[in-house]
C-alpha positions in Angstrom: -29.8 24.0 25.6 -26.9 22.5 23.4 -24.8 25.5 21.6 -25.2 26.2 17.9 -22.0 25.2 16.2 -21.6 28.1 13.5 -18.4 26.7 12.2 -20.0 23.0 11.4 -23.0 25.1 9.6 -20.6 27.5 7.8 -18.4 24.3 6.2 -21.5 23.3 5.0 -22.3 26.4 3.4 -18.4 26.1 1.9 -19.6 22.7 0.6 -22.4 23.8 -0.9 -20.7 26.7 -2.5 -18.3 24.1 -4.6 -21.3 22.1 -6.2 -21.5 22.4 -9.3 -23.2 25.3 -11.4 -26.2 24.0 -13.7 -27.0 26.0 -16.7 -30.8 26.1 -17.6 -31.1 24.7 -21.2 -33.8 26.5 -22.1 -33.5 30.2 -20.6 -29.4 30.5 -20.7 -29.2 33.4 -18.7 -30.6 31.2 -15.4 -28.8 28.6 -13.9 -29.1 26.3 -10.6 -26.7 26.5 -7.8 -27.1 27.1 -4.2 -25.9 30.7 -4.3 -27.1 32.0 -7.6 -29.8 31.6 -10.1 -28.5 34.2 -13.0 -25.6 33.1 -15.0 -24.2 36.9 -14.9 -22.9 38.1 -11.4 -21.4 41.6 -10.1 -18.1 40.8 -8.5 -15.5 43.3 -7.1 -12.7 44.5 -8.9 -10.5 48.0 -8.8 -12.9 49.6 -10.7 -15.7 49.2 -8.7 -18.0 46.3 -9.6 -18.4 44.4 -12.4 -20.3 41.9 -14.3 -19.4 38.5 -15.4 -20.9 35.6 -16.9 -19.8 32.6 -14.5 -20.4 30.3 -17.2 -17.9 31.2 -19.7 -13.5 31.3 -19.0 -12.8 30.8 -15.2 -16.0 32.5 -14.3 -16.8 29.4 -11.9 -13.8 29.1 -10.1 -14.1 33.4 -9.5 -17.4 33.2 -8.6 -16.9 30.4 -6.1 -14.0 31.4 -4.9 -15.6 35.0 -4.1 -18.6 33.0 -2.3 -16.3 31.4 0.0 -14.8 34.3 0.8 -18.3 36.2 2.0 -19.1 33.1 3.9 -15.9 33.0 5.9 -16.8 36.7 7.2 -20.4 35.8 7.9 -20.6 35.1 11.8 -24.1 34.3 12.2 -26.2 31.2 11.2 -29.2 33.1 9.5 -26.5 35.3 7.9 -25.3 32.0 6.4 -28.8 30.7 5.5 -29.8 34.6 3.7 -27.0 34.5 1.3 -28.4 30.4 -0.1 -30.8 30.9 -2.9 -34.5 30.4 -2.1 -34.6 27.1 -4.0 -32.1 26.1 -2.1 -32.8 27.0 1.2 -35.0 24.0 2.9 -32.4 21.5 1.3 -29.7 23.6 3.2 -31.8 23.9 6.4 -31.7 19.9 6.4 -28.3 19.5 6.1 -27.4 22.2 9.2 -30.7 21.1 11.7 -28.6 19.3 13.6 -26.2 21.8 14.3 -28.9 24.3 15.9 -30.0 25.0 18.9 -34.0 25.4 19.6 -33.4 29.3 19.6 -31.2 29.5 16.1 -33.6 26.7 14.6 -36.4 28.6 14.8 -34.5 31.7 13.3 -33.6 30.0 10.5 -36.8 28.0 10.0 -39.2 31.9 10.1 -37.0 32.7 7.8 -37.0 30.3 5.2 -40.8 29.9 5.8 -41.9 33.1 5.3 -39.0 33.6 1.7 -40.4 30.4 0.4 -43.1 30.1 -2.3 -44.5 26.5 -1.9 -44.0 25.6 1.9 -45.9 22.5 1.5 -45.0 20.5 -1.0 -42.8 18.0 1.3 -39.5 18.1 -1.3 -37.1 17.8 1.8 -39.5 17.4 4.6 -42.1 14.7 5.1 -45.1 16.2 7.3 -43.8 14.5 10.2 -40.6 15.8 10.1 -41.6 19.8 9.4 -43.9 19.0 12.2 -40.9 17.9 14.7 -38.8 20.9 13.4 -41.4 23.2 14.3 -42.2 21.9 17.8 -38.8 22.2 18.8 -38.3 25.6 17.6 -38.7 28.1 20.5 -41.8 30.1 20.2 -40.7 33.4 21.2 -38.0 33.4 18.1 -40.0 31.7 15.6 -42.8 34.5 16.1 -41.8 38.1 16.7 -43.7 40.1 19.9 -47.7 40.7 17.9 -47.2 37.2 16.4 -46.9 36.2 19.8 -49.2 37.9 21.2 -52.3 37.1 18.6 -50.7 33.1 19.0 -50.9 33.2 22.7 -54.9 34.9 22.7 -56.2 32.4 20.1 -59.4 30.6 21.3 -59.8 26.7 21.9 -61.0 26.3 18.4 -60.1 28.6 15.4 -62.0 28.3 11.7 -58.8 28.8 9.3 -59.0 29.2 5.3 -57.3 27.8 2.6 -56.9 29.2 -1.3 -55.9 26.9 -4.0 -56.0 26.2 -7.5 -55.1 22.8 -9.6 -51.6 23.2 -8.4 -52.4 22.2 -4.6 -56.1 21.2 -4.3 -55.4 17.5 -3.9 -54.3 17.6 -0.6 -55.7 20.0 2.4 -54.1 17.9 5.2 -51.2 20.6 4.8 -49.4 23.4 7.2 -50.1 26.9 5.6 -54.1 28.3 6.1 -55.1 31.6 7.0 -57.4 33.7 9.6 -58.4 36.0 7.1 -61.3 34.7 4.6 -60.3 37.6 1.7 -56.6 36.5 2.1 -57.7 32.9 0.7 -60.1 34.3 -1.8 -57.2 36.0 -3.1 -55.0 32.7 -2.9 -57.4 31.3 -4.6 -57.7 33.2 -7.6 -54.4 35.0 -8.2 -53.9 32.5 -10.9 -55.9 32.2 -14.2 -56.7 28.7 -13.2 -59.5 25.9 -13.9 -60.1 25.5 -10.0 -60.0 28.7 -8.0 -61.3 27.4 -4.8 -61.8 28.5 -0.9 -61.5 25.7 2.1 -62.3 25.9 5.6 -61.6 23.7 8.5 -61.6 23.7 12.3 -58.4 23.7 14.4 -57.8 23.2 17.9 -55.3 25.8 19.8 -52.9 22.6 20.4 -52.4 21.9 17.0 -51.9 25.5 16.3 -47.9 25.4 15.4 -47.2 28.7 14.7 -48.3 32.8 13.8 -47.2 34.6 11.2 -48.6 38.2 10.4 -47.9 39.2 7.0 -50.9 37.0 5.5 -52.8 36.0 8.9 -51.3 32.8 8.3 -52.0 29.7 10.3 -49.2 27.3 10.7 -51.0 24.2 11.4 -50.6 20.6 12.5 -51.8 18.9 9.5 -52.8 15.7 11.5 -54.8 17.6 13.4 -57.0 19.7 11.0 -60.6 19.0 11.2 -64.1 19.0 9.6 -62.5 20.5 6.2 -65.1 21.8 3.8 -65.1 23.7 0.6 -66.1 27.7 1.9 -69.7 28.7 0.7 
């Protein structure tokens, strides 16, 4: 297995620390930029901490200047990858893949996984290529020991579930499903939404890609998810 080369993955961070900070027009106190989303920060200073707005005097160049400070004392990859902001963090997981070993990879990919609101919706990834991160990912640091356990003791076939509303009902063939029926229901109608909707489908134990415990969920092969029906 090729070594993970931290320092190639932790100049990228530094890169990604310099881009530019993008005020929101219409809620001023957010902002986009790969290690914040609130225009007002807490950065250290004799007194203890203290808040600044990095939009306004040299703000910025503090704020980024601080960042690339934490990031030179951060030794590990997912150490790197915790301190990106969750928008940011499949986008920075593209640019460092390469870098990874299978073991590290895996780390990194559980973690933005499981921190992520809307896994599927292919803005970085295609299928195919979430599908080829996943396969190389070794199994025993993707899942932790139950995951592994309940991944390893799944039958031949499996009946997974799927919640959705208007937001992702147009396309099942996707990775996240669950074991648990209520967990979908509850997918399903956490939203005050038009469609509040339950799918099933069947899933062979070969296309199962990964287990992850805190919602049952079913990481699946989307090319290989069968006979998919709306739950009566």
């Amino acid at each position: 297995m090729k070594n993970t080369d931290t320092d190639k993955v932790r100049s990228i961070a530094i890169a990604f620390a310099h881009l530019p900070i993008e005020p929101n027009e219409k809620i001023p106190f957010f902002v986009s930029h790969p290690f914040t989303d609130s225009s007002v920060i807490m950065l250290p200073s004799e007194n203890g901490p203290e808040p600044m707005n990095i939009l306004e005097s040299d703000g910025e160049e503090r704020f980024k200047k601080e960042i690339v400070q934490r990031l030179k004392k951060q030794n590990t990859v997912v150490g790197l990858l915790m301190m990106i902001s969750k928008s940011y963090r499949f986008t920075f997981l593209d640019h460092i893949k390469a870098y990874l070993n299978n073991d590290d990879l895996a780390v990194c990919l559980r973690y933005v996984w499981k921190n992520s609101e809307y896994t599927n919706c292919g803005s970085v990834f295609t299928k195919k290529q979430l599908l080829s991160l996943f396969r190389k990912s070794t199994k025993e640091k993707l899942m932790d020991e139950d995951e592994l356990s309940v991944f390893q003791e799944l039958p031949e076939r499996t009946i997974i579930y799927r919640g959705v509303t208007s937001v992702n009902c147009k396309d099942m063939k996707v990775f996240s499903w669950t074991l648990s029926l209520e967990r979908a229901k509850w997918f399903a109608s956490r939203f005050d939404d038009t469609i509040q909707e339950v799918f099933q489908a069947e899933l062979s134990k070969e296309g199962v890609l990964a287990y992850f415990s805190d919602e049952e969920e079913i990481v699946a092969n989307p090319f290989m998810l069968e006979n998919i029906i709306k739950h009566q």
